[in-house]
VOGU-946183 format. One record per residue (C-alpha): residue number from 1; residue in one letter; x negated, y, z. Coordinates in pm, 1 decimal, always signed. Layout:
+-----+---+----------+----------+----------+
!   k ! r !       c1 !       c2 !       c3 !
+-----+---+----------+----------+----------+
! NUM ! a !        X !        Y !        Z !
...
+-----+---+----------+----------+----------+
END
This chain:
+-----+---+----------+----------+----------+
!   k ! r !       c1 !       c2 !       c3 !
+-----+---+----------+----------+----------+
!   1 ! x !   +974.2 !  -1168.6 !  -1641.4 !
!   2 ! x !   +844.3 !  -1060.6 !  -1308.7 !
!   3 ! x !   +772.7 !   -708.6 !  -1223.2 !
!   4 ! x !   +399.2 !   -669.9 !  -1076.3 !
!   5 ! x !   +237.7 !   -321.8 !   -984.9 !
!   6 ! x !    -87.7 !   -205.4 !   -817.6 !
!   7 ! x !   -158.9 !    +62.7 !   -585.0 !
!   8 ! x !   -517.4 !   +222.0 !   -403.7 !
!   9 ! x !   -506.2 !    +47.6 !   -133.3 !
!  10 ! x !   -707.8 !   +337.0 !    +59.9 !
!  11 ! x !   -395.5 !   +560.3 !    +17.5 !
!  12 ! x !   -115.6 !   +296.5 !   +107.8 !
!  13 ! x !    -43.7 !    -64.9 !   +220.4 !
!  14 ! x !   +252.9 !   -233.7 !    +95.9 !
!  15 ! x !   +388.0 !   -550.9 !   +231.9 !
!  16 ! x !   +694.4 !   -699.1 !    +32.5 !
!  17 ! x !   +881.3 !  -1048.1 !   +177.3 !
!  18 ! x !  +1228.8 !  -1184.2 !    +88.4 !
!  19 ! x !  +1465.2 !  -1123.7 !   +298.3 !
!  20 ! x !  +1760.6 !  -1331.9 !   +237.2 !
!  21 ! x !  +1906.4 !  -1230.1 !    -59.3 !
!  22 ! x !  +1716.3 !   -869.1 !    -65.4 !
!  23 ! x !  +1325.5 !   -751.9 !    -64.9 !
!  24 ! x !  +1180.6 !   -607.0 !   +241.5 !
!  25 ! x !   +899.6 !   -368.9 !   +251.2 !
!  26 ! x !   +664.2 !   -297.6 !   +466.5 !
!  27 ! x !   +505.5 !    +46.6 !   +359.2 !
!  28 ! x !   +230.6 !   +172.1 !   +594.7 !
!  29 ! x !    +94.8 !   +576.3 !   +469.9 !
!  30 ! x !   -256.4 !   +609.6 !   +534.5 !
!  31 ! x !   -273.8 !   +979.1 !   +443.7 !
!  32 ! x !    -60.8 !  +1240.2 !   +545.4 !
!  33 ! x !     +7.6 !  +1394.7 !   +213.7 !
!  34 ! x !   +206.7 !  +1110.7 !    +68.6 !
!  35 ! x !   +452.7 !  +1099.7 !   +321.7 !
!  36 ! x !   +656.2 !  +1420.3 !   +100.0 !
!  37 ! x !   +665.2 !  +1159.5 !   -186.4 !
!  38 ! x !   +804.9 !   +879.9 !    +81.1 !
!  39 ! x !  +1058.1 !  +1128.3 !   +182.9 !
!  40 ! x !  +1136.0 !  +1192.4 !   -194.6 !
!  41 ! x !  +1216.2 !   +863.2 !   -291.4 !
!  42 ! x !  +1373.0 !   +807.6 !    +49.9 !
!  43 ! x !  +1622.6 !  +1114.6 !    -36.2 !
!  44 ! x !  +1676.0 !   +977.5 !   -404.9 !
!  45 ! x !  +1841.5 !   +664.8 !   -279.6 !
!  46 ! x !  +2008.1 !   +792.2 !    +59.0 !
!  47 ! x !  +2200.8 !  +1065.3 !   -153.9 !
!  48 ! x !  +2363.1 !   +817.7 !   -415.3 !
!  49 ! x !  +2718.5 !   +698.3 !   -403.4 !
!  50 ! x !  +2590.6 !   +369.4 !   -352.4 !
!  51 ! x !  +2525.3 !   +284.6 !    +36.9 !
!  52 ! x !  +2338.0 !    -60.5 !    +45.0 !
!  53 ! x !  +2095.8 !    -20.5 !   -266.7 !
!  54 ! x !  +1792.3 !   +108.8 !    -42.3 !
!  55 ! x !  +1771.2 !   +100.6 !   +347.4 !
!  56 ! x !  +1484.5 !   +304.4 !   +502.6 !
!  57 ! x !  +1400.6 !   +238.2 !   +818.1 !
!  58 ! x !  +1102.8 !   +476.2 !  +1012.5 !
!  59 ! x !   +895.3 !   +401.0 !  +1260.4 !
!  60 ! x !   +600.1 !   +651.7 !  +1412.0 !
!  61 ! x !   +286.6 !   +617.3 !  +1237.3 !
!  62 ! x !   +363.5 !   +645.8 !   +913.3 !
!  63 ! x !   +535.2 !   +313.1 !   +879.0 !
!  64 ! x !   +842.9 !   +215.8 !   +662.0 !
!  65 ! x !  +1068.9 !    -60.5 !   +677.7 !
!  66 ! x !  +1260.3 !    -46.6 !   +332.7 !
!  67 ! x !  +1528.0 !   -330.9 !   +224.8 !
!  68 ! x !  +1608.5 !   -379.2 !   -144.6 !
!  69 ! x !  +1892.7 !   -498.3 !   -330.2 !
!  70 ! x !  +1728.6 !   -696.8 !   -618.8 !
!  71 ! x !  +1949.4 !   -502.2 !   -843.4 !
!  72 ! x !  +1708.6 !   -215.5 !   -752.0 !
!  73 ! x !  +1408.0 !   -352.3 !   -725.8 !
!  74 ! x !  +1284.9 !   -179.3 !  -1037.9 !
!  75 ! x !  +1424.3 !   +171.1 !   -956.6 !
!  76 ! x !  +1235.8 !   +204.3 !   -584.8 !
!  77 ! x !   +940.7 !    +45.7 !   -804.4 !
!  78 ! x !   +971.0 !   +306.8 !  -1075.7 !
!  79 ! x !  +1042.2 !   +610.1 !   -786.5 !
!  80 ! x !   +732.4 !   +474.4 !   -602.6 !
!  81 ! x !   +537.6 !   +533.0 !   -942.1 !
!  82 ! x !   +723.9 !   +831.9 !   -985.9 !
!  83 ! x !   +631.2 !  +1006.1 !   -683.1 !
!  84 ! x !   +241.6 !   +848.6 !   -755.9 !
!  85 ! x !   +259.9 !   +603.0 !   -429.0 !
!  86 ! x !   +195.1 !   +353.0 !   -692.7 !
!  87 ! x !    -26.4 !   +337.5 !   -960.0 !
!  88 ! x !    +96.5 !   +133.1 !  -1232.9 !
!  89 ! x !   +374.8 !   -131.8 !  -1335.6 !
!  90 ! x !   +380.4 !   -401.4 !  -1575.8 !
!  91 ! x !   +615.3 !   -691.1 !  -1675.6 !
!  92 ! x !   +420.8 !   -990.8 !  -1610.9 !
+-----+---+----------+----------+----------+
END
């Protein structure tokens, strides 16, 4: 089953690629006020024991760079929903 999820696309643009054996993100904030829930999940997943699950990388402009293990490819999903950067998420 593949996870698939939607997001207002006025409010955020999200880019996601393989890359090798991980999933890159491309996350681009259009409003300022989301970019406390980027930090959130950002936070979540830099203060685990675990080092490689989720890389953030930041660039100016409100632009993200984020590399996922596959293993947690439904957590950063679930903390995007969680921090309402996404809308929904369904098993396809």
């Amino acid at each position: 089953m593949k996870l698939s999820y939607s997001y207002n696309n006025n409010l955020i643009k999200i880019e996601e690629t393989p890359n090798n054996a991980d999933i890159e993100f491309n996350i681009h904030l259009l409003e300022e006020k989301n970019i406390k829930a980027i930090k959130a999940v950002k936070e979540l997943f830099e203060g685990n024991d675990i080092f490689t699950d989720v890389l953030f990388y930041v660039y100016e402009n409100h632009h993200y760079r984020v590399i996922v293990r596959p293993d947690y490819y439904v957590d950063f999903i679930l903390q995007l929903m969680k921090h309402q950067l996404v809308n929904s998420v369904e098993w396809a």
